[in-house]
PATOR-409808 format. One record per residue: residue in three letters; chain; x, y, z of N, C-alpha, C in turn. Coordinates in steps of 0.02 Angstrom, whole numbers, m for minus. Layout:
rec rest->ala | kette->A | n_X->X | n_Y->Y | n_Z->Z | ca_X->X | ca_Y->Y | ca_Z->Z | c_X->X | c_Y->Y | c_Z->Z $
...
END
This chain:
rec rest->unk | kette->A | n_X->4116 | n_Y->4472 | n_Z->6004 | ca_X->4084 | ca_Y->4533 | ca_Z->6026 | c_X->4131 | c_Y->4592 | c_Z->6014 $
rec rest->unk | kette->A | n_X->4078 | n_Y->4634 | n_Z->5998 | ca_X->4139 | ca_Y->4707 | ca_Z->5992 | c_X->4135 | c_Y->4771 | c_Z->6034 $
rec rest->unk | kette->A | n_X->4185 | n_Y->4795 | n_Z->6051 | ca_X->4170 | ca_Y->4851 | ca_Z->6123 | c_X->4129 | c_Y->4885 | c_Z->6062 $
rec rest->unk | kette->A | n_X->4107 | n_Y->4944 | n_Z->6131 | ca_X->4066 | ca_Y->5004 | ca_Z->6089 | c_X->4109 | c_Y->5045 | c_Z->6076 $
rec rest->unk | kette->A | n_X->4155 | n_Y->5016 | n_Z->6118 | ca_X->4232 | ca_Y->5090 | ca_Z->6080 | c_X->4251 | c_Y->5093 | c_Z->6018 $
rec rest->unk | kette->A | n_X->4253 | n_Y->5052 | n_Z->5980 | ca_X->4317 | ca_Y->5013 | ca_Z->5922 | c_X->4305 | c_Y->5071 | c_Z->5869 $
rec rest->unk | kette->A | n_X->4352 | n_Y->5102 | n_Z->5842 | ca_X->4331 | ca_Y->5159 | ca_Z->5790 | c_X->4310 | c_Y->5109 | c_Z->5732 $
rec rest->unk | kette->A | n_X->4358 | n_Y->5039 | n_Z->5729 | ca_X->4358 | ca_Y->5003 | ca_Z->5645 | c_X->4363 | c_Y->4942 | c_Z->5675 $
rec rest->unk | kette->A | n_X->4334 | n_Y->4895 | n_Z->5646 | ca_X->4325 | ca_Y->4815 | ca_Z->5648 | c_X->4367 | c_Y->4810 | c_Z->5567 $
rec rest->unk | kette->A | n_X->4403 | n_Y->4722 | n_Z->5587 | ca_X->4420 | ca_Y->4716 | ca_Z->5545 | c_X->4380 | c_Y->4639 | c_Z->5530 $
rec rest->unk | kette->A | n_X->4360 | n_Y->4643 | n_Z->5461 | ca_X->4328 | ca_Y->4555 | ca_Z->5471 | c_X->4396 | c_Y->4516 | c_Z->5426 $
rec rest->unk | kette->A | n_X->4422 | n_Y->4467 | n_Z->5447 | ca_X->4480 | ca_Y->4440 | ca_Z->5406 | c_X->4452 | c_Y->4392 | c_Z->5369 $
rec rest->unk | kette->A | n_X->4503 | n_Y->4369 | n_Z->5334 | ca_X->4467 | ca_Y->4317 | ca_Z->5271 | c_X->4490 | c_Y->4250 | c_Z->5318 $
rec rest->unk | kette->A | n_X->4494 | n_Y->4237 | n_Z->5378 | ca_X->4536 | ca_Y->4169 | ca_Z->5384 | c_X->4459 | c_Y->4164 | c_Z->5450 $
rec rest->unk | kette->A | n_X->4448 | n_Y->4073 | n_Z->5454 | ca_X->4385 | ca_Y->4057 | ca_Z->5484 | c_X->4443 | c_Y->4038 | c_Z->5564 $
rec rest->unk | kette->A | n_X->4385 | n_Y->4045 | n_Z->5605 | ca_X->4409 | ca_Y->4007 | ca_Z->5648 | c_X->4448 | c_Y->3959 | c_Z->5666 $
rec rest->unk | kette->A | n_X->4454 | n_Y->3908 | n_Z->5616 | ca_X->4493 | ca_Y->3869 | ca_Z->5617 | c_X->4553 | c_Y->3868 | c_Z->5584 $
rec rest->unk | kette->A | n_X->4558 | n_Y->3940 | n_Z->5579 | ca_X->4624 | ca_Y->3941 | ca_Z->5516 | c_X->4630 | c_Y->3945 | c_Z->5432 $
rec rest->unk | kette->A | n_X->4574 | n_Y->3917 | n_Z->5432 | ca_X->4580 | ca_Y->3904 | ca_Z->5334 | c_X->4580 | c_Y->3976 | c_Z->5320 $
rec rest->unk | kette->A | n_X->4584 | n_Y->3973 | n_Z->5252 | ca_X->4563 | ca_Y->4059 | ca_Z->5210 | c_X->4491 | c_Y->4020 | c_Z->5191 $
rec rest->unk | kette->A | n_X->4468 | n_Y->4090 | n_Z->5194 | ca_X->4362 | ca_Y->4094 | ca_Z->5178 | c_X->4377 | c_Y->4086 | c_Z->5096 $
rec rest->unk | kette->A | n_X->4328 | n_Y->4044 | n_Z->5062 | ca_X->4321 | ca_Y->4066 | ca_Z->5014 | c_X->4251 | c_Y->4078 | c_Z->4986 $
rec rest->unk | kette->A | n_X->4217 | n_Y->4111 | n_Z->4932 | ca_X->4261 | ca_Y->4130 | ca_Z->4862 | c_X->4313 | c_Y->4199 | c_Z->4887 $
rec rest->unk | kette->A | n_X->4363 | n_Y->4174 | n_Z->4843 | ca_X->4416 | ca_Y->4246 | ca_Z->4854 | c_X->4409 | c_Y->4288 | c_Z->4848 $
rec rest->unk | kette->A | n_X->4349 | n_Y->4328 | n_Z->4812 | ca_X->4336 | ca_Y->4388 | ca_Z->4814 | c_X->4267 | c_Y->4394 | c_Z->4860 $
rec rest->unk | kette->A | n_X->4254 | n_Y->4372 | n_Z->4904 | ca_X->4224 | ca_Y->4368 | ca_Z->4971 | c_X->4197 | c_Y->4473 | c_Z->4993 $
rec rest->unk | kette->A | n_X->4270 | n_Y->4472 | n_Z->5001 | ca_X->4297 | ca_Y->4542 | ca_Z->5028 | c_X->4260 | c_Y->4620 | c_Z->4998 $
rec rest->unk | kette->A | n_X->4282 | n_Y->4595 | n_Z->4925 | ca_X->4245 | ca_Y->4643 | ca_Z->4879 | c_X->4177 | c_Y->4640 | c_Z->4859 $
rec rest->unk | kette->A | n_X->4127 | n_Y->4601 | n_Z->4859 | ca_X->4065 | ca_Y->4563 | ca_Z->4857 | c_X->4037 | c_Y->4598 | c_Z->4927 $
rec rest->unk | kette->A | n_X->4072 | n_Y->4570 | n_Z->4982 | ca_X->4015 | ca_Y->4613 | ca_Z->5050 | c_X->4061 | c_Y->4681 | c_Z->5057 $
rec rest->unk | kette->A | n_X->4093 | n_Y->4719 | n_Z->5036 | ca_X->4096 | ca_Y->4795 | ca_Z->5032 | c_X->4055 | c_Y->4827 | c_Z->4969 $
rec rest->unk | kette->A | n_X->4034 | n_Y->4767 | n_Z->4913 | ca_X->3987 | ca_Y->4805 | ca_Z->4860 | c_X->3916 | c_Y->4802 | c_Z->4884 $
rec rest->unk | kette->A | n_X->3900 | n_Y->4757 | n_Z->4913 | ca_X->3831 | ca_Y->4752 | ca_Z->4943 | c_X->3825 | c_Y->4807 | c_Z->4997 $
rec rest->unk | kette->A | n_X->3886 | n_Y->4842 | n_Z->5031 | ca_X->3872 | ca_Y->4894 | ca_Z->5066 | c_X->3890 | c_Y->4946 | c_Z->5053 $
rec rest->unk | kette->A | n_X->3869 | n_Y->4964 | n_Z->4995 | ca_X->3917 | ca_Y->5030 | ca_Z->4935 | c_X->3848 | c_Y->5099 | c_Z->4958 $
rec rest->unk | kette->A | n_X->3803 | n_Y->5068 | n_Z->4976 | ca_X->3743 | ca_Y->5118 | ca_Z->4978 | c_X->3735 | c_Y->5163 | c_Z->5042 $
rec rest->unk | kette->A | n_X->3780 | n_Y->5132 | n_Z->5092 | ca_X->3796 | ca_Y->5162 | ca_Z->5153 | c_X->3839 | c_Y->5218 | c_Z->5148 $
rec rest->unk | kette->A | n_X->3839 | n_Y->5247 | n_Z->5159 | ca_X->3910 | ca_Y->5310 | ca_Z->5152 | c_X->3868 | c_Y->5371 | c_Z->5192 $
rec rest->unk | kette->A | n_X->3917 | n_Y->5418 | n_Z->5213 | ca_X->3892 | ca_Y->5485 | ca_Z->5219 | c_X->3868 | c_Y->5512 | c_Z->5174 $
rec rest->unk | kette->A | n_X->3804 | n_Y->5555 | n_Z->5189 | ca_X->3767 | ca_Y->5602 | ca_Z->5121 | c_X->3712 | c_Y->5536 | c_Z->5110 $
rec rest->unk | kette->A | n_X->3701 | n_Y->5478 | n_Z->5141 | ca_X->3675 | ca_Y->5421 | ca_Z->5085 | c_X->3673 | c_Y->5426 | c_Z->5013 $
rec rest->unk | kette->A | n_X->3648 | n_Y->5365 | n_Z->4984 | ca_X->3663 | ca_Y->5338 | ca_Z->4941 | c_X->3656 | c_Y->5402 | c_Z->4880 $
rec rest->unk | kette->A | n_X->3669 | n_Y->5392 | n_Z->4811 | ca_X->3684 | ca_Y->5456 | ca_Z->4769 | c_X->3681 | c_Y->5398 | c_Z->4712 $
rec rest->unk | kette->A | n_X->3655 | n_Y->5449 | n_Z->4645 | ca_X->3655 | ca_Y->5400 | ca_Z->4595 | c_X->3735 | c_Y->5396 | c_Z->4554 $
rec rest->unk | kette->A | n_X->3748 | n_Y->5326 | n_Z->4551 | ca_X->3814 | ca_Y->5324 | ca_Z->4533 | c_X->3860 | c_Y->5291 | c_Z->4620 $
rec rest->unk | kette->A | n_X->3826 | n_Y->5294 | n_Z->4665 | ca_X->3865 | ca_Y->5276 | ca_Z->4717 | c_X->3861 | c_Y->5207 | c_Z->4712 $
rec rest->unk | kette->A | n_X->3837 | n_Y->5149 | n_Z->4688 | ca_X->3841 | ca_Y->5076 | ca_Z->4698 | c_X->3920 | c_Y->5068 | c_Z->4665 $
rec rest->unk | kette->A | n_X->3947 | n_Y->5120 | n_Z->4609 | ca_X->4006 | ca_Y->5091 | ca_Z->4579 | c_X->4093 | c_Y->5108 | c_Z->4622 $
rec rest->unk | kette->A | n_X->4073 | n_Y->5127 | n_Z->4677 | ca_X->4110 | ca_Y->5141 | ca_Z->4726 | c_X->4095 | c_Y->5104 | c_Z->4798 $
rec rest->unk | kette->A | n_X->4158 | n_Y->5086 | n_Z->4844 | ca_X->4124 | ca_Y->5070 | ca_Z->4893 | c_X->4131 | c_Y->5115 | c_Z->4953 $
rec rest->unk | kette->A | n_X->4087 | n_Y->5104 | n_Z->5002 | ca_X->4084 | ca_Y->5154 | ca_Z->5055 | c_X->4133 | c_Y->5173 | c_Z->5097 $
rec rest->unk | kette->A | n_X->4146 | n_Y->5225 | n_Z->5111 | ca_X->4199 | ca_Y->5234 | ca_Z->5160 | c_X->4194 | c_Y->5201 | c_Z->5227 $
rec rest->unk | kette->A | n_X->4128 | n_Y->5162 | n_Z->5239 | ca_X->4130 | ca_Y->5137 | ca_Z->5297 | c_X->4139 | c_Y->5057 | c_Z->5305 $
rec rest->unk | kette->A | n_X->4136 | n_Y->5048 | n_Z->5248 | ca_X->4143 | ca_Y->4975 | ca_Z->5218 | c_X->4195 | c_Y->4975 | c_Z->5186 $
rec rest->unk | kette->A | n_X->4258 | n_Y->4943 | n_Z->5189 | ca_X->4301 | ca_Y->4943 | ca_Z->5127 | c_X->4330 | c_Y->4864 | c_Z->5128 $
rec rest->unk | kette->A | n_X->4361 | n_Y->4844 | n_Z->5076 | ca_X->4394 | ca_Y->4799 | ca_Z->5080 | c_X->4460 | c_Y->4800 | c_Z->5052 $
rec rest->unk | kette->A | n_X->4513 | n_Y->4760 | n_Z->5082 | ca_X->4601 | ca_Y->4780 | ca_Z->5081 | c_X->4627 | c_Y->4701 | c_Z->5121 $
rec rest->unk | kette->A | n_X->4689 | n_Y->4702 | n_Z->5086 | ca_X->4726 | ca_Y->4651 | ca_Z->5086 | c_X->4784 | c_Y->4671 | c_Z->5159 $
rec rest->unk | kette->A | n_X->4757 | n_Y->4636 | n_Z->5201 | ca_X->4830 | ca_Y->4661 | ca_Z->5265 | c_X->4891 | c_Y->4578 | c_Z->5284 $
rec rest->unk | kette->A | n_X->4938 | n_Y->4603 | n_Z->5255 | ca_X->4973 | ca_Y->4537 | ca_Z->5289 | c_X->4954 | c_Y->4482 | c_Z->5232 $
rec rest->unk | kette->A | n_X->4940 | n_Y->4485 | n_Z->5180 | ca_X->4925 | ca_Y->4405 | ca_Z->5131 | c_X->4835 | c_Y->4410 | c_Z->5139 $
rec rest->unk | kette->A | n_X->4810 | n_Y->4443 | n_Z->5192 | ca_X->4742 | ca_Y->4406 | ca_Z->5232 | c_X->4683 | c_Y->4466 | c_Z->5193 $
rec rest->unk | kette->A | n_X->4634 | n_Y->4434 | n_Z->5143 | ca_X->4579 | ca_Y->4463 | ca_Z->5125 | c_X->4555 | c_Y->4500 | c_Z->5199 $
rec rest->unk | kette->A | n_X->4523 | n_Y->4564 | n_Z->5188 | ca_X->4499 | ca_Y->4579 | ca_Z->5249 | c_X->4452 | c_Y->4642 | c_Z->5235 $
rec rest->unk | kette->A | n_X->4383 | n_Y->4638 | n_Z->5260 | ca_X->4360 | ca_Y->4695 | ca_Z->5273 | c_X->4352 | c_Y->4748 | c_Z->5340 $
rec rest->unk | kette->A | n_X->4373 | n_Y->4810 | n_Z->5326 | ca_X->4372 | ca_Y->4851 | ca_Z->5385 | c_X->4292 | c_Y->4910 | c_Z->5380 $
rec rest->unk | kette->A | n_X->4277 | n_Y->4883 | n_Z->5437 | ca_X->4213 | ca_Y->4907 | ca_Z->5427 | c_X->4227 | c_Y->4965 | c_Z->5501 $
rec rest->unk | kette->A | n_X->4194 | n_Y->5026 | n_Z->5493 | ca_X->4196 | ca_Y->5092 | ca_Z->5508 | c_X->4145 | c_Y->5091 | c_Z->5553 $
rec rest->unk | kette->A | n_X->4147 | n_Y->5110 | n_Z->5619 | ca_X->4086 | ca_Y->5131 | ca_Z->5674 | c_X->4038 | c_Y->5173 | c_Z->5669 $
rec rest->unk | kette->A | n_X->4052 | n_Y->5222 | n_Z->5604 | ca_X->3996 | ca_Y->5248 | ca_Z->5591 | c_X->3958 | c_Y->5236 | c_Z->5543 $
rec rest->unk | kette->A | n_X->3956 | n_Y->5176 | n_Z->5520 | ca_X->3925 | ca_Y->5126 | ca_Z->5486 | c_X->3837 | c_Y->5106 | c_Z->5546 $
rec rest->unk | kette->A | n_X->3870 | n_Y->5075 | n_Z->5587 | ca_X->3828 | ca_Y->5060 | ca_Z->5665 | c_X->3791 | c_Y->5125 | c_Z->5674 $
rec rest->unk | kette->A | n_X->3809 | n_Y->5183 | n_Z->5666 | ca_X->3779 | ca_Y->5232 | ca_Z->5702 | c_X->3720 | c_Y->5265 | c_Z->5636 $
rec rest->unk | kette->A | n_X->3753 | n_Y->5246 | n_Z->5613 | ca_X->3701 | ca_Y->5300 | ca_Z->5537 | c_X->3615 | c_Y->5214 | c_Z->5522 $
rec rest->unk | kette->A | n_X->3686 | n_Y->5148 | n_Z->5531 | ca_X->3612 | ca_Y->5119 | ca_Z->5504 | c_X->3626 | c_Y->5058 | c_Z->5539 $
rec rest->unk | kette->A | n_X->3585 | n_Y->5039 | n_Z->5598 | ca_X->3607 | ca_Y->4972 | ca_Z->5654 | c_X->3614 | c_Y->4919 | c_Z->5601 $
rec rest->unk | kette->A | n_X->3542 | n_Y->4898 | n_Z->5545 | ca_X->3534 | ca_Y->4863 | ca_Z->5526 | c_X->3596 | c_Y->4837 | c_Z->5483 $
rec rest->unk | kette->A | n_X->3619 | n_Y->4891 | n_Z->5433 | ca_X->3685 | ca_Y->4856 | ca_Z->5393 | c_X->3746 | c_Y->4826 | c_Z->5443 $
rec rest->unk | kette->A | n_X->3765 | n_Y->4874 | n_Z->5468 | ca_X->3802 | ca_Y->4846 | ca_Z->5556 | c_X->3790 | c_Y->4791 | c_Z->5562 $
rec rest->unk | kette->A | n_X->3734 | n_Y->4766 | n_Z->5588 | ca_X->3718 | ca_Y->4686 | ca_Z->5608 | c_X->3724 | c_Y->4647 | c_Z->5535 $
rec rest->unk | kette->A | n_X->3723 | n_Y->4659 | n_Z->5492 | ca_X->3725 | ca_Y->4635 | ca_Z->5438 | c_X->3797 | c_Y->4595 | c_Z->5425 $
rec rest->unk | kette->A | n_X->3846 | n_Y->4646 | n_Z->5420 | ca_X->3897 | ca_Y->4629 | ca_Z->5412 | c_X->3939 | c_Y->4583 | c_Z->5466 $
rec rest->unk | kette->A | n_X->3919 | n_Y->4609 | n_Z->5549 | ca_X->3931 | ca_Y->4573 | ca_Z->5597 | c_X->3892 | c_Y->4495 | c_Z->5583 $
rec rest->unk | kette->A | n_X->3850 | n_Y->4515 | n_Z->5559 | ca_X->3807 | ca_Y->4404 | ca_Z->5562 | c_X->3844 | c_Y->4385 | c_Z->5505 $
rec rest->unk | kette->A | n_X->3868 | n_Y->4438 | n_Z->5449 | ca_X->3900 | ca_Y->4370 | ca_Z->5405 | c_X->3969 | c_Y->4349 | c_Z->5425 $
rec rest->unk | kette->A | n_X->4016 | n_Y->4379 | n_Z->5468 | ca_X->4065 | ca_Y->4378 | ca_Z->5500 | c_X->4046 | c_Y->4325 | c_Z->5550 $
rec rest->unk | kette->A | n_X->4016 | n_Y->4298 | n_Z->5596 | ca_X->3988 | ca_Y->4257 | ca_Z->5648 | c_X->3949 | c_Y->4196 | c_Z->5582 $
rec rest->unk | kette->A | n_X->3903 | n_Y->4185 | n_Z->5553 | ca_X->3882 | ca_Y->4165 | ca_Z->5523 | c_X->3954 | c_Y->4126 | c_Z->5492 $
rec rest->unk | kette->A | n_X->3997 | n_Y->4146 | n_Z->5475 | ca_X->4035 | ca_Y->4126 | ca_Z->5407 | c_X->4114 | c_Y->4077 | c_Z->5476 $
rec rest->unk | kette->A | n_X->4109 | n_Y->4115 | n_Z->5522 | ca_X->4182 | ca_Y->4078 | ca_Z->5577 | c_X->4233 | c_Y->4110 | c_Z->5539 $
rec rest->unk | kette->A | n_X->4212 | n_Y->4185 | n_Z->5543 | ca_X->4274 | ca_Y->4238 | ca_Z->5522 | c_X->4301 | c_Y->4271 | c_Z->5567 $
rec rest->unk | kette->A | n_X->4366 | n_Y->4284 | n_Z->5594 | ca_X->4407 | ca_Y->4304 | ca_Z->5630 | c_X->4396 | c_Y->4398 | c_Z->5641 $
rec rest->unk | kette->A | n_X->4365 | n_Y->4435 | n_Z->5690 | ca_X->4369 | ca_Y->4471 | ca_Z->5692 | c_X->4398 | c_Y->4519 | c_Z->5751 $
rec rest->unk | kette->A | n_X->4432 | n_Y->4574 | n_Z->5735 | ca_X->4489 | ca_Y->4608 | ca_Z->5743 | c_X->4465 | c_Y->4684 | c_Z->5764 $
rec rest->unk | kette->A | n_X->4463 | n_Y->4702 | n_Z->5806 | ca_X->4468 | ca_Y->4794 | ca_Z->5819 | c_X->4539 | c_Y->4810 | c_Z->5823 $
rec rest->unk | kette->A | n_X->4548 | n_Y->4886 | n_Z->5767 | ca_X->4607 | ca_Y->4922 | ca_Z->5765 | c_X->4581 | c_Y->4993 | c_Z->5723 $
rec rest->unk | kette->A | n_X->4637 | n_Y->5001 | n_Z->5690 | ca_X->4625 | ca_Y->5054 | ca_Z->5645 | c_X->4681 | c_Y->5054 | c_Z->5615 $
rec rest->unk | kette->A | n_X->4666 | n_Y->5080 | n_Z->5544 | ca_X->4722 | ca_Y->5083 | ca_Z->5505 | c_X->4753 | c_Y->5145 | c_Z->5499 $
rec rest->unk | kette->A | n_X->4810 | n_Y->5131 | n_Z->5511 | ca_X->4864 | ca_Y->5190 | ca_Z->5511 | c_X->4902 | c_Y->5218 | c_Z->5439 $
rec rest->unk | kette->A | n_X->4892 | n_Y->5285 | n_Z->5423 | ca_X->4924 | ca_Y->5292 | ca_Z->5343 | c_X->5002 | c_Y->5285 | c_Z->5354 $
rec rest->unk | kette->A | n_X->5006 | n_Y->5271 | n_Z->5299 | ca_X->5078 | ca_Y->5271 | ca_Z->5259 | c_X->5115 | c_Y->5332 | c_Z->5291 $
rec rest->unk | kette->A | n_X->5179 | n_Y->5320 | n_Z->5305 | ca_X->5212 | ca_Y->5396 | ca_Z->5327 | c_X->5213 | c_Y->5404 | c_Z->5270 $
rec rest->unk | kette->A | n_X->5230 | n_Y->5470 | n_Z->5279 | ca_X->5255 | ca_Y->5513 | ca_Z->5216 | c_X->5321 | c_Y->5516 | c_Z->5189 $
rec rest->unk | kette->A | n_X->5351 | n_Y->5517 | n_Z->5120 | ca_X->5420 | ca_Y->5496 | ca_Z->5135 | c_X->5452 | c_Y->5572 | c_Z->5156 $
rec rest->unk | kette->A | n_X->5523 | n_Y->5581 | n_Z->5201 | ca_X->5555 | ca_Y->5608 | ca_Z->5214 | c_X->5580 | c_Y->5672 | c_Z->5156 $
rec rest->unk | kette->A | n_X->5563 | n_Y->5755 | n_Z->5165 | ca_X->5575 | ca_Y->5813 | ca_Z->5146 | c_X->5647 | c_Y->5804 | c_Z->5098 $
rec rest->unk | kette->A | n_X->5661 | n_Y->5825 | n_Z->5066 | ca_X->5723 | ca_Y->5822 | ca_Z->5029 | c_X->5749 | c_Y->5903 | c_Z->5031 $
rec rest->unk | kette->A | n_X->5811 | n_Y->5883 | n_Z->5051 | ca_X->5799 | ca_Y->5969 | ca_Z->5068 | c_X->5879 | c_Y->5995 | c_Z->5044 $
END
């Protein structure tokens, strides 16, 4: 279950029981299937990008998609979508948010 707070879910590539999910590109496959979601909706030429609310990224070794709360708010249905294949599949899921890169240090 996920609070209603969570700004970002993370779905990880590892099942419940530990294994890694496969096929390995898992990650990139359900962020292309949700390429049509974005702010502005969909645009021609937007399937070859994926959504800012959907992305997929490697954290720690671990395939992982971070899926965005305003994903849920713009369209329940993709939301539940991605949540049943996460439940559906015995994928490990995570609320956080990702933090950027510092910046490197001024040279002065």
């Amino acid at each position: 279950m996920v609070s209603p707070n969570a700004k970002e879910v993370f779905i990880q590539g590892i099942t419940s029981d530990g294994r890694t999910f496969r096929p390995s590109d898992w990650a990139e496959r359900l962020a292309g299937v949700m390429s049509s979601f974005r702010p502005g909706g969909a645009t021609p030429g937007s399937h070859l990008s994926y959504s800012p609310w959907c992305v997929p990224t490697t954290i720690n070794g671990v395939k992982c998609v971070v899926v965005n709360r305003d994903l849920r708010d713009h369209e329940v249905m993709a939301w539940d979508f991605v949540m049943n294949f996460a439940r559906d599949n015995g994928l490990q899921i995570a609320e956080a948010c990702l933090v950027p890169d510092a910046a490197p240090p001024a040279k002065g």
